[in-house]
N, C-alpha and C positions, 0 to 999 in steps of 0.2 A: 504494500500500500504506500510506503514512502518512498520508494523508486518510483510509482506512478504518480505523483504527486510534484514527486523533482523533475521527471519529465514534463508535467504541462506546465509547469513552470518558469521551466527555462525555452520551453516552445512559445510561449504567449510572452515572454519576455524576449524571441526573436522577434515574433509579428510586429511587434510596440517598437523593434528599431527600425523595421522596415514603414513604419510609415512615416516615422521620425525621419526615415532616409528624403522619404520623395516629398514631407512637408518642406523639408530644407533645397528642390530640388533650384537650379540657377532660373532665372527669369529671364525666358528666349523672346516675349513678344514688346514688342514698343509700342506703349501704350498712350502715353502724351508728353509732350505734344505730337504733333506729328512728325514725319522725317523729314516732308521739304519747307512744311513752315516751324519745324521746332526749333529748339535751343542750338543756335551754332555757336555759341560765343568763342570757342576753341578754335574754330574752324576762320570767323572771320580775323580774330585778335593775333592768331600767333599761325595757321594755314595747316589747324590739324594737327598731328601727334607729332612731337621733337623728334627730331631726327639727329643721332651723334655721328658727325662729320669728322671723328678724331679726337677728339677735345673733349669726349662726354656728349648725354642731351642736357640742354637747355632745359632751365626749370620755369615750368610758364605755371603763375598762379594769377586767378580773378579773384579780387578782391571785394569790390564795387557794390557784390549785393549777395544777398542770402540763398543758399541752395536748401529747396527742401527734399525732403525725404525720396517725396513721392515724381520726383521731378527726371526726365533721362534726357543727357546730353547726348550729341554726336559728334565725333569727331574722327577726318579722312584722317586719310597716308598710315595708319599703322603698317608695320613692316612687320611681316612672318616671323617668327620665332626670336621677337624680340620682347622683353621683360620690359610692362610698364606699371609705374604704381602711381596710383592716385591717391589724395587727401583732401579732405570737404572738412579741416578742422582752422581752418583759419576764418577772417572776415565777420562781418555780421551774423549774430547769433549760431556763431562758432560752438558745439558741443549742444547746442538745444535737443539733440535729438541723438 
């Protein structure tokens, strides 16, 4: 009876990771604004993702106004198999969320 017990156990304890898995799954669809009227500020201010020409990339931050949460930028020229990291922790209402 306790090996039956420790098996549904640790079975209902896989299920509860798998849904843990796909509540956490990435967000594929672009949802607003849209692509050709939405947020380009990247895109017009600095012409898209930095590119290291030798010297490193260039660190292009907006300061100007508040990003929220629910907000998706765009931004051209990523290059294939190149490492970029973003930060939404500076400028107006910096950490609110």
């Amino acid at each position: 009876m306790k090996t039956r017990f420790t098996i549904t156990l640790y079975s209902l304890a896989f299920l509860m990771m798998g849904f843990s898995f796909s509540a956490g799954a990435q967000c594929l669809d672009w949802i607003n604004p849209s692509p050709t009227s939405g947020w380009n500020d990247f895109n017009t201010s600095f012409g898209g993702a930095p590119v290291d020409e030798g010297m490193g990339c260039p660190f292009n931050e907006i300061t100007a106004f508040q990003v929220w949460a629910a907000e998706a930028y765009g931004v051209d020229n990523f290059v294939a198999g190149t490492t970029y990291a973003f930060s939404m922790c500076n400028g107006p209402g910096a950490g609110s969320w």
